[in-house]
LOFI-84333 format. One record per atom (N, C-alpha, C, CB): residue number from 1; residue in three letters; x, y, z. Coordinates in Angstrom, 3 decimals. Atoms other than C-alpha are relative to their C-alpha. Glycine has a CB too. Example, Ala and Ser with C-alpha at 12.3 -4.5 7.8 and 13.67 -1.06 7.14 Angstrom:
2
REC / num / residu / X / Y / Z
REC / 1 / ALA / 0.890 / -1.190 / 0.000
REC / 1 / ALA / 12.300 / -4.500 / 7.800
REC / 1 / ALA / 0.900 / 1.200 / 0.000
REC / 1 / ALA / -0.992 / 0.027 / 1.246
REC / 2 / SER / -0.820 / -1.190 / -0.060
REC / 2 / SER / 13.670 / -1.060 / 7.140
REC / 2 / SER / -0.770 / 1.090 / 0.730
REC / 2 / SER / 0.414 / 0.462 / -1.415
//
This chain:
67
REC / num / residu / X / Y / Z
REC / 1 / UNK / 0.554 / -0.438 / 1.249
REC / 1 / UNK / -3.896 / 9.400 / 35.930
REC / 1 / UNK / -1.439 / -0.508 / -0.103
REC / 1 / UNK / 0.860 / -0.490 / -1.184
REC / 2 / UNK / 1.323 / 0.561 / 0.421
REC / 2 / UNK / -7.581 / 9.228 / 34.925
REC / 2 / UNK / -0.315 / -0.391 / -1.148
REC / 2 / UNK / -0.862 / 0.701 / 0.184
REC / 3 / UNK / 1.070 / 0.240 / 1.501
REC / 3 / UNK / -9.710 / 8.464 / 32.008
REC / 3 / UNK / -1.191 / 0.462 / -0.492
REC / 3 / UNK / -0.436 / -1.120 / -0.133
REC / 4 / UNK / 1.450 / 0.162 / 0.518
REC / 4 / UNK / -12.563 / 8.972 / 30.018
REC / 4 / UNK / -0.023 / -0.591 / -1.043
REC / 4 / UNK / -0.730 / 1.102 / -0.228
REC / 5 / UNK / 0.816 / 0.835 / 0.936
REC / 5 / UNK / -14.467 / 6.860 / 27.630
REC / 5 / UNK / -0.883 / 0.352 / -0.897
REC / 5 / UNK / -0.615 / -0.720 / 0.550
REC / 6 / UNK / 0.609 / 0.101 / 0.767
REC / 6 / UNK / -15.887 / 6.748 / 24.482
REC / 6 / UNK / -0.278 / -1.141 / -0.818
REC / 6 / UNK / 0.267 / 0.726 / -0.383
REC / 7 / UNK / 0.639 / 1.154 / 1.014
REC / 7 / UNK / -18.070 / 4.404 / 22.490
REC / 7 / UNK / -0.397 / 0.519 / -0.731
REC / 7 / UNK / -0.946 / -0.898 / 0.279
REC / 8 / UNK / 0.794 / -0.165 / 1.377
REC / 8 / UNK / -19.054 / 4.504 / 18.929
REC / 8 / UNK / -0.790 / -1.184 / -0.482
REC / 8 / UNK / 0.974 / 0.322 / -1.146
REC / 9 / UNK / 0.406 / 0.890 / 0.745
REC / 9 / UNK / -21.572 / 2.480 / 16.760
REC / 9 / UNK / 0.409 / 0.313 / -0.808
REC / 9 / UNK / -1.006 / -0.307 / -0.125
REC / 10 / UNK / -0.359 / 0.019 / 1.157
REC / 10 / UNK / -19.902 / 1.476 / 13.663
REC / 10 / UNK / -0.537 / -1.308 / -0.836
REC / 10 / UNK / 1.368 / 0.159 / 0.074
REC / 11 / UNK / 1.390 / 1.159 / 0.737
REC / 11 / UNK / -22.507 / -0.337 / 10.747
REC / 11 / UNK / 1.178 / 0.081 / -1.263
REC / 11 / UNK / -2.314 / 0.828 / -0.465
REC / 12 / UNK / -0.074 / 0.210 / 1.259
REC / 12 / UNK / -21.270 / -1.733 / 7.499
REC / 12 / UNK / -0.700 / -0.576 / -0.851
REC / 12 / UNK / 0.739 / -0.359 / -0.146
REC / 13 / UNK / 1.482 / 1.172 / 0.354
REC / 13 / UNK / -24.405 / -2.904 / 6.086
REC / 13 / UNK / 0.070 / -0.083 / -1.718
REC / 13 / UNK / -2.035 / 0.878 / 0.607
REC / 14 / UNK / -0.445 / 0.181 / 0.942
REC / 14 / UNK / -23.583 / -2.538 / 2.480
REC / 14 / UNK / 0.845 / -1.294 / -0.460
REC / 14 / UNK / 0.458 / 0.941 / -0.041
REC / 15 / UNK / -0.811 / 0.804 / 0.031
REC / 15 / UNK / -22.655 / -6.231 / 1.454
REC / 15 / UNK / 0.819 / 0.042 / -1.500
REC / 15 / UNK / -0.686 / -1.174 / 0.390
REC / 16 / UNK / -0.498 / 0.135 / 1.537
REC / 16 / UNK / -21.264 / -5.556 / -2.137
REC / 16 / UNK / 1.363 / 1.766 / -0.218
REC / 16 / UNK / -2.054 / 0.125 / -1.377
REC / 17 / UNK / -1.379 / -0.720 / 0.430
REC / 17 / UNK / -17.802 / -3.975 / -3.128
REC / 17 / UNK / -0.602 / 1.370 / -0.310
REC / 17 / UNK / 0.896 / -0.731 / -1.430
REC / 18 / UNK / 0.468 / -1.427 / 0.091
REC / 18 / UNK / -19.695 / -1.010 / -4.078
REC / 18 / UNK / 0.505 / 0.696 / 0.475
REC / 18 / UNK / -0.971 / 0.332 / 0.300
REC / 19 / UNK / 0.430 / -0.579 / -1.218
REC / 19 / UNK / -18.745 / 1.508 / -2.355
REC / 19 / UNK / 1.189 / 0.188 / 1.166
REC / 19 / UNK / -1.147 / -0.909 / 0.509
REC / 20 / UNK / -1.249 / 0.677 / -1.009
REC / 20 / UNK / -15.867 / -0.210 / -0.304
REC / 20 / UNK / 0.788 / 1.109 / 0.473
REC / 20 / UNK / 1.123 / -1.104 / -0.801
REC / 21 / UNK / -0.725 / -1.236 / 0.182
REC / 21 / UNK / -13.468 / 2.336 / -0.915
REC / 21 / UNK / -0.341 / 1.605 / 0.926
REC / 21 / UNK / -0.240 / 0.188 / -1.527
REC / 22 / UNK / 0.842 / -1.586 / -0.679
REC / 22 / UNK / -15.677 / 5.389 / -0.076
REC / 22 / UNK / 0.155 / 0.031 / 1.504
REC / 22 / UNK / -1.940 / 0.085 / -0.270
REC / 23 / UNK / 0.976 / 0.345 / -1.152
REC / 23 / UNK / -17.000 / 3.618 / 3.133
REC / 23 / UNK / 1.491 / 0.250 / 1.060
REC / 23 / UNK / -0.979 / -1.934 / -0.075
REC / 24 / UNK / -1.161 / 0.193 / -0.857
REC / 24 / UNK / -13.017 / 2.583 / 4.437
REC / 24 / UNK / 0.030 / 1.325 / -0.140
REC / 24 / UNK / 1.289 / -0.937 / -0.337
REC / 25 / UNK / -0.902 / -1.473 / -0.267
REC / 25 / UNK / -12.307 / 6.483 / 3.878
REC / 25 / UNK / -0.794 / 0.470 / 1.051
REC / 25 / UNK / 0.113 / 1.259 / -1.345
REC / 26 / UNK / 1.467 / -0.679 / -0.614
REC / 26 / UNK / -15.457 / 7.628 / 5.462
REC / 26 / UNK / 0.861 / -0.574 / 1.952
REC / 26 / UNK / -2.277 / -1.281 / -0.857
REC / 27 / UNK / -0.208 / 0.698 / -0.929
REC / 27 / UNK / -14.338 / 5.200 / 8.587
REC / 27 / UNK / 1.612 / 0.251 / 0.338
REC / 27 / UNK / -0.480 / -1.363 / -0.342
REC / 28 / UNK / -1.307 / -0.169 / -0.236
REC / 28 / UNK / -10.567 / 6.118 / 8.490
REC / 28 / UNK / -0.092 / 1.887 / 0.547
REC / 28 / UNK / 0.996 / -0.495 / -1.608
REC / 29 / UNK / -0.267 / -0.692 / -0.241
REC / 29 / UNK / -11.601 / 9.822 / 8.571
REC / 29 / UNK / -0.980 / 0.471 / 1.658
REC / 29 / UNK / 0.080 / 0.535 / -1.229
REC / 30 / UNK / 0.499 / 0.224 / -1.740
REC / 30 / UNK / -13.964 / 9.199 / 12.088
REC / 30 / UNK / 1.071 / -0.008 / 0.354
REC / 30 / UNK / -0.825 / -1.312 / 0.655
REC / 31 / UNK / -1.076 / 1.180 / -0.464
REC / 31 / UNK / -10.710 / 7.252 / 13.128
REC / 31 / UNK / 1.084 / 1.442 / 0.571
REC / 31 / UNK / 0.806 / -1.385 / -1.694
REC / 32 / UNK / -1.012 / -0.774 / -0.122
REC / 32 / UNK / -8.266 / 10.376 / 12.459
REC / 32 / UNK / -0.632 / 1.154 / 0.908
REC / 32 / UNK / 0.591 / 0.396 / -1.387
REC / 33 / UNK / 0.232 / -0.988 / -0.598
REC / 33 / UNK / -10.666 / 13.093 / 13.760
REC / 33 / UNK / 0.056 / -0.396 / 1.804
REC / 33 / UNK / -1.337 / 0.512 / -0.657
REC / 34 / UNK / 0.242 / 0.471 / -1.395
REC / 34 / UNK / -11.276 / 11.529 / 17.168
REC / 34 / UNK / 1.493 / 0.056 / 0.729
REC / 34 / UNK / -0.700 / -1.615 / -0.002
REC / 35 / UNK / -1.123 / -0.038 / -0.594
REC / 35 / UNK / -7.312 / 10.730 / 17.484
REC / 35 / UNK / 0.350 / 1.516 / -0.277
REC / 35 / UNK / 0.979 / -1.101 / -0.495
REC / 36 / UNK / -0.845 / -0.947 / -0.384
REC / 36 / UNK / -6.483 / 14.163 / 16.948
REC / 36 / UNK / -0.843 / 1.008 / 1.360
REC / 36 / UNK / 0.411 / 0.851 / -1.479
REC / 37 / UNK / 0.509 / -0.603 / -1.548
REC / 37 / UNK / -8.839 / 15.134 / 19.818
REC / 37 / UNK / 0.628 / -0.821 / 1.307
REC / 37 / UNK / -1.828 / -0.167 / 0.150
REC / 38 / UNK / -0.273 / 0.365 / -0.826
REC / 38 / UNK / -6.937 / 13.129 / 22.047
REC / 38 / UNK / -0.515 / -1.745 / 0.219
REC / 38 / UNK / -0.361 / 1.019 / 0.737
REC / 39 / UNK / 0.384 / 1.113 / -0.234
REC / 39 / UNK / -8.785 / 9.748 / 21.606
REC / 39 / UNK / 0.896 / -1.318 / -0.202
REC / 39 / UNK / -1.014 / 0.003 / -0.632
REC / 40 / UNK / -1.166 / 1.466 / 0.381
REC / 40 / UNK / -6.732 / 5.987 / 21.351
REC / 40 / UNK / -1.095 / -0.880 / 0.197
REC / 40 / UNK / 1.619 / -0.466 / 1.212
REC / 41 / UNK / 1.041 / 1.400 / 0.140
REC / 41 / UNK / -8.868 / 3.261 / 20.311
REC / 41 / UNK / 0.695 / -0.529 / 0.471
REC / 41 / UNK / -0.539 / -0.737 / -1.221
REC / 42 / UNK / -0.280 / 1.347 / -0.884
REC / 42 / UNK / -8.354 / 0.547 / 22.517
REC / 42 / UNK / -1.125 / -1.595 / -0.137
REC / 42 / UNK / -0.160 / 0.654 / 1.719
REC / 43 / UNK / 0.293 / 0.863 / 0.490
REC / 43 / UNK / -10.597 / -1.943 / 21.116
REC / 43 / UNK / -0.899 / -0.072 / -0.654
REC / 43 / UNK / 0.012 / -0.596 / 0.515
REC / 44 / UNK / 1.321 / 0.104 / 1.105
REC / 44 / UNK / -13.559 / -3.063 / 19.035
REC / 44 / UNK / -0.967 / -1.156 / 0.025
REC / 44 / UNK / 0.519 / -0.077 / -1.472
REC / 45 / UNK / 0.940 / 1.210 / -0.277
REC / 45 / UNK / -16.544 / -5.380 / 20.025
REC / 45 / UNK / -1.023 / -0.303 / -1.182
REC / 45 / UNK / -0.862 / 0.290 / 1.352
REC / 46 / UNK / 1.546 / 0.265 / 0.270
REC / 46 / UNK / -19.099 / -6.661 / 17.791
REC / 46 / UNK / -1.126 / -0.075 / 0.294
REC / 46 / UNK / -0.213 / -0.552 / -0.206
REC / 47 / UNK / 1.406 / -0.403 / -0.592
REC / 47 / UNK / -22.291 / -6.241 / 18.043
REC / 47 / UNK / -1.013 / -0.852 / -1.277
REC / 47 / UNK / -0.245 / 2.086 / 0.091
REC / 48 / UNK / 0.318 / 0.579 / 1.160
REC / 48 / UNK / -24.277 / -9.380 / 16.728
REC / 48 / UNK / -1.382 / -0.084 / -0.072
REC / 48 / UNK / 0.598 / -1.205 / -0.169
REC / 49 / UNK / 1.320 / -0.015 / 0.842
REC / 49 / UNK / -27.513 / -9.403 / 14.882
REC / 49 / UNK / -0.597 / -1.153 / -0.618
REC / 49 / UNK / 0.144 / 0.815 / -1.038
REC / 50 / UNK / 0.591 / 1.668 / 0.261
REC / 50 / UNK / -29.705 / -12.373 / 13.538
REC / 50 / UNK / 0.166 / 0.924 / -1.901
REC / 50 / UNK / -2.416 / -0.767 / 1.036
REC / 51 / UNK / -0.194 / -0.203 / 1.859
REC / 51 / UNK / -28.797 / -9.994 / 9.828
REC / 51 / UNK / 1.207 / -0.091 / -0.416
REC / 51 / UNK / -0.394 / 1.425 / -0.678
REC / 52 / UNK / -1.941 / 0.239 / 0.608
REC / 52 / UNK / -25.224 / -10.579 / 8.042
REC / 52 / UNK / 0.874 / 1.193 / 0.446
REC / 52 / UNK / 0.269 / 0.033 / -2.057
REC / 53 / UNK / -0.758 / -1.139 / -0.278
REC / 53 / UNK / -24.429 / -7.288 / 8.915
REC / 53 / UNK / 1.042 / 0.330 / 0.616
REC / 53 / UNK / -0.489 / 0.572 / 0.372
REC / 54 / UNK / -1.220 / 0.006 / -1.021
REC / 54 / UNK / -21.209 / -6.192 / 10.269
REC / 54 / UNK / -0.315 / 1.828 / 0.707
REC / 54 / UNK / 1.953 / -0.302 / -1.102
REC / 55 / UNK / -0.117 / -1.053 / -0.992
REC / 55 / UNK / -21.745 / -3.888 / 13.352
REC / 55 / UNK / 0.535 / -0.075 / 1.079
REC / 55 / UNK / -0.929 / 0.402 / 0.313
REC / 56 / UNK / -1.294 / 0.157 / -1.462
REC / 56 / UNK / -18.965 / -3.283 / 16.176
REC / 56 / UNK / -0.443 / 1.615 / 1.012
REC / 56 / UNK / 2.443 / 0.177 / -0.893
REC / 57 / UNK / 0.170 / -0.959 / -0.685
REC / 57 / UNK / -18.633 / -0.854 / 18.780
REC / 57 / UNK / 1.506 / -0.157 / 0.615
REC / 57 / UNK / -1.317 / -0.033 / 0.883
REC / 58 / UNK / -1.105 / 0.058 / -0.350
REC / 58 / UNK / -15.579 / 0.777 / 18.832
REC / 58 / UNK / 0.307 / 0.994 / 1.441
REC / 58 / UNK / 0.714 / 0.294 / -1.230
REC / 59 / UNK / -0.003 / -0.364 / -1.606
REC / 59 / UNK / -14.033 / 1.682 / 22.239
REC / 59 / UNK / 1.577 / 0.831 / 0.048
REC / 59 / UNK / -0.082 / -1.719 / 1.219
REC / 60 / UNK / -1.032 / -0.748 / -0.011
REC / 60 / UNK / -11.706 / 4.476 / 23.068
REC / 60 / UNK / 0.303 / 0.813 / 1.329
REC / 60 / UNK / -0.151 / 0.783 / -1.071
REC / 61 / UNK / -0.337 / -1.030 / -1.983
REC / 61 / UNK / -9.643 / 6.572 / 26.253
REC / 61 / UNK / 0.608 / 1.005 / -0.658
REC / 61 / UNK / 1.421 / -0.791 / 1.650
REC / 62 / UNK / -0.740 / -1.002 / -0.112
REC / 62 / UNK / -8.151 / 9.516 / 26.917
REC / 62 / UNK / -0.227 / 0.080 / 1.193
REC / 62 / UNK / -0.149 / 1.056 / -0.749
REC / 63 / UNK / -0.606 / -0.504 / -1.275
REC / 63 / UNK / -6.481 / 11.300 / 29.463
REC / 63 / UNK / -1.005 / 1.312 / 0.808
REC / 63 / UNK / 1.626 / 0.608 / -0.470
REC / 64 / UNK / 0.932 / -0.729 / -0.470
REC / 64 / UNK / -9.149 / 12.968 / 31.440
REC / 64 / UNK / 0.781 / 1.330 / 0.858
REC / 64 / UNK / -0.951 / -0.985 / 0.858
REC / 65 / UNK / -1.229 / -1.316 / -0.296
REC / 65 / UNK / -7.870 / 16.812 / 32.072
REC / 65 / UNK / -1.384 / 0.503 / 1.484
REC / 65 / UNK / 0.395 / 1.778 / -2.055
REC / 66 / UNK / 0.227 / -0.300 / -0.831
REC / 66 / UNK / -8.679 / 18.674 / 34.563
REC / 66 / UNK / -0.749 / -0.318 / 1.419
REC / 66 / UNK / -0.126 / 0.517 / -0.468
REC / 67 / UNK / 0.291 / 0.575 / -1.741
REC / 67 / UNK / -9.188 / 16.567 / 37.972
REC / 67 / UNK / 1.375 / -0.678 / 0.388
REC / 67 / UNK / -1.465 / -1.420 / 0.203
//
């Protein structure tokens, strides 16, 4: 079986509840579109900055078709 790979940048730079809500949907509906193309997150790195910010890079496979 093969693979292919995808990486995303994912920013949450917004530090105040504001918003929260919106942002987790916003980030749940990346999440769902990708898995129904076949994607499976398999993990999630940070990605660190000298600003408070929370930025990761999430990491995903699938089953690479046709080879």
């Amino acid at each position: 079986m093969r693979w292919e790979y995808k990486i995303i940048f994912m920013v949450s730079d917004e530090a105040d509840e504001n918003g929260y809500e919106q942002r987790l949907h916003e980030s749940m509906q990346v999440l769902n579109n990708l898995g129904s193309e076949g994607w499976e997150l398999i993990g999630i790195l940070p990605h660190p900055t000298a600003a408070t910010r929370n930025r990761y890079h999430a990491l995903f496979k699938r089953e690479k078709k046709g080879d």
